[in-house]
Every structure is written in C-alpha cells, then in structure tokens.
N, C-alpha and C positions, 0 to 999 in steps of 0.2 A: 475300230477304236471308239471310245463312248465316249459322250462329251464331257465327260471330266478328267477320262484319259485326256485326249486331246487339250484342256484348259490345263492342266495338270504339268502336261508334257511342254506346251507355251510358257508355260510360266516359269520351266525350268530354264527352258531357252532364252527367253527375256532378261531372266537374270545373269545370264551367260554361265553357266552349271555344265563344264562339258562333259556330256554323257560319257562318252566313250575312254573315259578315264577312269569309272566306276567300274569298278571289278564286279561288285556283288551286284542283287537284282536293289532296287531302287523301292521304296515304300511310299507311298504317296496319302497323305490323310486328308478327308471329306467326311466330316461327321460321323457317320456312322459305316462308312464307306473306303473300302481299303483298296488301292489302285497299286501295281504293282509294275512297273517297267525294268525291264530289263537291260542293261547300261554296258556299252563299253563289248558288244558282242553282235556278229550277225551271220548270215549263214557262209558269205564269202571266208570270214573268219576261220572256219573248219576248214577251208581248202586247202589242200598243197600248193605252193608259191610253181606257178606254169613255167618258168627258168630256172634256171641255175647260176650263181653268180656268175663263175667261168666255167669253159669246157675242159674235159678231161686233157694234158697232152696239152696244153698250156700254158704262160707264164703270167703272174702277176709281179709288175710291181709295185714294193711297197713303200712309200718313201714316210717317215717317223720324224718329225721334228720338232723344234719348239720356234714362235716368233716372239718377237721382243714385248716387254711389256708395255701395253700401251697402245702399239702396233698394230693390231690384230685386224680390228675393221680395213687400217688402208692395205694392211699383205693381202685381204681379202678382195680388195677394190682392185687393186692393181695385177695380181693372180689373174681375176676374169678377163683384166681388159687382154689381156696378154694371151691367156689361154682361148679367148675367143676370138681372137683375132686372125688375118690372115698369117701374121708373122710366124705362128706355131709352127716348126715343121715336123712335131708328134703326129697331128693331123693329117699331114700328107703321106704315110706310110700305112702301107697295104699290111705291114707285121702288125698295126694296129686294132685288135678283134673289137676289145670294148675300148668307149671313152671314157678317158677318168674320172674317178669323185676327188672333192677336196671332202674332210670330213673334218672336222672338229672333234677333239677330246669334252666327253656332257661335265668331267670332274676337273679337266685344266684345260680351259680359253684359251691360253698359248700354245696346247700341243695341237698338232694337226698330224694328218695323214693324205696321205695323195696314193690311189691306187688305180689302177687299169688293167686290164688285159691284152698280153701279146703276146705272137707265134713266136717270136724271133727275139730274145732277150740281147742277142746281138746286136741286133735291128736298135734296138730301143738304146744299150750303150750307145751305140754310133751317134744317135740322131743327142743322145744326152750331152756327150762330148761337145759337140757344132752349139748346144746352148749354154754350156759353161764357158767355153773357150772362144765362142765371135759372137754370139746375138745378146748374150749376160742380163734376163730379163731385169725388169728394177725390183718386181716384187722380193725377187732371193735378198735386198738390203734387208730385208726385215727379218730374216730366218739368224736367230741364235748361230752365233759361228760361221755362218755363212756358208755350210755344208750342206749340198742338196744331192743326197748320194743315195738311191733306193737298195733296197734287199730285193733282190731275185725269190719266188716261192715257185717251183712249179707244181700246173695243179693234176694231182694221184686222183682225185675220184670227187665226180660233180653224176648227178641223178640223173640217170638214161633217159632220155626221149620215150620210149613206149612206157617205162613208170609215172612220167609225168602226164602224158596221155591220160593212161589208162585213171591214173589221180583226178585229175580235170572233167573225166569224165561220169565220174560213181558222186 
C-alpha cells in the first residue's frame, strides 16, 4: 500500500466511514493522483458459509412474536438472565442440537423470533410445557398476549459435508 493509500485509508477510518458498508470500489483524490480502495469486500467474502444452519432430519423451532411497546430492552434483559442461567431446563436435553438465537425484526423493534435446533420436537414440547405450566419465566410478561407457542419446521435439505469441504477448500 503507498502512503497515500495508507493516509487515505486512516483518514477514512478516523472519520469513522465504515468501509465494509460500501458496495462500490471507493475513489480517493490527491492532486493529481487517484487512489482507489476497495470497500465492503474480501476474499473470505467469496467463500461458502463451512456449516449449515441445521442438519438435514431435523427440527427447528420457530417461535414469532411481538413484545410490548416500550418493553423491548427489559424482555431482552430478562430473556438472557433467564436463558443463561442455570434454571433453563432447554439446556439440559441432549434433543438440544443447536442453541438458540433471539433475533429481532431490522423493520419492527417489537417483533422477535426465537429459534434453535432439535432432534426431538417432542423433547422440546415436553421441556416447553414444564416452562409454561411451573417455572413461568418473567420475561414471557412482556410478550403481546402472552403466547409463547413455537412452529415446528422440519429441516428437508441443509449442504452435505463433502460440498462444504470440497467449498472450503478451492
């Protein structure tokens, strides 16, 4: 990199200009001198993603809901304390493949999503039940209606092991 690159590229940083948000290549002027960066791309970028959400011949679920208005931050506070805690007994079942996300909606701050992977959708009503009916976390006050009822999806086709290899590898 030349040092006008590099002064160029500082200064975009300085001004807090986050690259990787620029789509297009970046044009940089110096007199008579045109510096060009490239923004928002690198070679991990072309790669294939090495996992797959879930495995084929598995279940997610998917819980959709809304919290109150207002609310948002403390169902978020109170979710973690709760979900990271010992008390979870989600945690303690071996039908548990992956652990959840909580996700937020980017176009509605009240909607959320809660999803996970597991073998056993039985497994997962069971242990759901024992949390509606005796443990009742606090976070659920905050959930619209107070229904925390997930969809079952089972998963038909997630990217074979040797394609993700053979991807990782070229």
């Amino acid at each position: 990199m030349s040092l006008w690159n590099a002064v160029g590229f500082s200064m975009l940083q300085a001004r807090k200009v986050n690259l990787r948000k620029i789509a297009e290549p970046l044009a940089v002027l110096n007199g008579n001198e045109t510096t060009t960066i490239r923004c928002g791309h690198d070679a991990k970028e072309d790669a294939m993603a090495q996992a797959p959400l879930a495995s084929k011949g598995n279940y997610l679920h998917i819980y959709d809901f809304r919290v109150q208005k207002g609310c948002e931050h403390e169902f978020i506070k109170l979710f973690e304390e709760f979900d990271y805690s010992d008390g979870n007994p989600m945690h303690k079942s071996s039908a548990q493949v992956k652990d959840g996300v909580l996700c937020r909606d980017t176009e509605d701050p009240q909607r959320f999503f809660l999803i996970a992977e597991w073998s056993d959708i039985e497994e997962h009503a069971r242990i759901r039940r024992i949390l509606a009916n005796e443990i009742k976390p606090e976070f659920i006050k905050y959930i619209e209606g107070g229904k925390f009822i997930p969809k079952y999806v089972e998963v038909v086709s997630s990217t074979p092991d040797d394609i993700l290899q053979k991807a990782g590898a070229g």
